[in-house]
N, C-alpha and C positions, 0 to 999 in steps of 0.2 A: 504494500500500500504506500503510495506516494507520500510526504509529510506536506507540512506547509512551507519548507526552506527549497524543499525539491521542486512546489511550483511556482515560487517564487522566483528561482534562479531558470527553471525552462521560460516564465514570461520575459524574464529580463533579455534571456540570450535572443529571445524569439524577437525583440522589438532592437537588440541591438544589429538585424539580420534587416530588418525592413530595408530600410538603403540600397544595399545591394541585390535584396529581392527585386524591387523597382526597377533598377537598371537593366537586371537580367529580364524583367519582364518587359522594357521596353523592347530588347533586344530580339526578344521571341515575337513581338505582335506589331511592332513599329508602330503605334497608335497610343500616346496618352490613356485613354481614356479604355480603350483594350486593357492596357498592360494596369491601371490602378482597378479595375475588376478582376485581372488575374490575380495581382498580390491579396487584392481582399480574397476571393476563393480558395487561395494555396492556406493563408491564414487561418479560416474558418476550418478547412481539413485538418492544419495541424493541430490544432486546441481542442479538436471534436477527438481527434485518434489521440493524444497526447498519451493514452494509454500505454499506447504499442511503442513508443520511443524509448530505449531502453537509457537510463542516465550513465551519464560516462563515455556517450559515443558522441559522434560528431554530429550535432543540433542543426549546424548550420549545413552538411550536406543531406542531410536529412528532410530538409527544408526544401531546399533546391529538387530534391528527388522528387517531392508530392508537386512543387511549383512544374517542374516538367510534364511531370505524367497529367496535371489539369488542363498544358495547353494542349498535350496529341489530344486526351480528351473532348475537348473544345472543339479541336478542327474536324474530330471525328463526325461529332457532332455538329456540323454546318456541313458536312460532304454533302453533297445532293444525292438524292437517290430519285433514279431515272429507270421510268418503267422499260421493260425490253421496246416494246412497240413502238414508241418515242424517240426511242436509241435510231432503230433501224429507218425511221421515216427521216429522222435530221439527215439521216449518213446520206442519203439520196438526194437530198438537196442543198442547196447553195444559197448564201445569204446576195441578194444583187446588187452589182457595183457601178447599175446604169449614172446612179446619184451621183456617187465620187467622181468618176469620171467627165460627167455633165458641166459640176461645177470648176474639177483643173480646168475643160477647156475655155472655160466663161472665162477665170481668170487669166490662162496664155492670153485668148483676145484681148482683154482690159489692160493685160500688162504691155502687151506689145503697142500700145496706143499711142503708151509714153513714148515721150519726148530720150531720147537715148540718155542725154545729161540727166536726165531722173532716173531712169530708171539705173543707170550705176549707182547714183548714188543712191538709190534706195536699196540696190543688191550690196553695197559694202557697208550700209548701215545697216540693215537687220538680220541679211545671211552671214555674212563675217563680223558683225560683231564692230567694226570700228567705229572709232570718236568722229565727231565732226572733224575736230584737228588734223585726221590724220588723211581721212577725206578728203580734206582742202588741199593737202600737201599733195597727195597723190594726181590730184584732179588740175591742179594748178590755180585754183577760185578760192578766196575770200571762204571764213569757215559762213559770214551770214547768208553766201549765195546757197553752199549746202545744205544749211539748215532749211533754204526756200525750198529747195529743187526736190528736197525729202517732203514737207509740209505739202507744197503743190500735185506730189507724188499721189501722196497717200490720200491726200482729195481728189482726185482727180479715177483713181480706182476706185475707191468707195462709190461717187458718182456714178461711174460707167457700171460696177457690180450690183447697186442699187436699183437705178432707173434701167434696166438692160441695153444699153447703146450698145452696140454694137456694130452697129453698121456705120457711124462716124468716120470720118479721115485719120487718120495715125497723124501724131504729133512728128512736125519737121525736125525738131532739134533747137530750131533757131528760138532766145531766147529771149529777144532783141526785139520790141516792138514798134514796128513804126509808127509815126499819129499822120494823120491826114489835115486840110488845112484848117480846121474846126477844132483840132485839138484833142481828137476820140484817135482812141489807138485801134489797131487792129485788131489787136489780139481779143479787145471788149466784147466783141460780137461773141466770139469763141467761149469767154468767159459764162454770158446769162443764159448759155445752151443749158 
């Protein structure tokens, strides 16, 4: 029979164990909120069986033992179970990729619209990752042209992907707008499209 010094020192050791229960429990379920229901469940097993613990053995692998075996537990318990029939009727068909595909090509069109100085620099601002700084240097332009030619970019997709134009003219390149002799630039027409 256990005294009161024996469960005394198993609550101690058991709460001095928490800590590194937590982490290993993050470790097993990558979720916050996962792993502080796994430490609370591994806990309640241990205090419910604290019977079977024999004193003098190692508390804290002991801990670790039941915290394991709760989460194969766990995932056992979330397997899906799939009737035969279901099985065989998926295996025959295929999920359709008219979607995806529909929507790359919307984009190749929209993308290819740009104006070429956008669209580099929209390809070395969001697929590689670089600074405006470094943009500019490459491109040979002021970092504020880059920042337009990105901004103008990505409006100008969203536009075209939005309202579905598609059949519009692709952008010259030219950057450079001429005004006429009233003082309206060219490019304004282009713009309230």
């Amino acid at each position: 029979m256990a005294t009161d010094a024996d469960t005394r020192d198993f609550h101690e050791q058991l709460k001095a164990v928490l800590p590194r229960l937590r982490v290993y429990a993050l470790s097993l379920t990558r979720d916050r909120d996962a792993a502080d229901d796994l430490v609370h469940d591994t806990v309640v097993k241990a205090l419910t069986g604290r019977a079977s613990f024999e004193p003098g053995t190692n508390l804290s692998a002991w801990v670790f033992r039941i915290q394991r075996n709760e989460f194969i537990s766990g995932l056992r318990r979330l397997r899906p179970s799939v009737p035969v029939d279901s099985a065989v009727a998926e295996s025959l068909s295929h999920q359709p990729h008219q979607e995806s595909r529909l929507v790359m090509r919307e984009f190749m069109s929209a993308f290819g619209k740009l104006a070429p100085t956008q669209r580099e620099a929209l390809l070395l601002a969001v697929l590689e990752g670089q600074s405006y700084e470094v943009i500019a240097a490459h491109t040979g332009v002021s970092v504020g042209t880059v920042k337009s030619r990105i901004s103008r970019a990505r409006d100008t997709l969203e536009r075209l992907l939005l309202e579905g134009e598609t059949t519009s003219r692709p952008n010259t390149g030219s950057e450079r707008v001429s005004r006429d002799s009233t003082g309206t630039s060219s490019g304004d027409a282009q713009d309230k499209r």
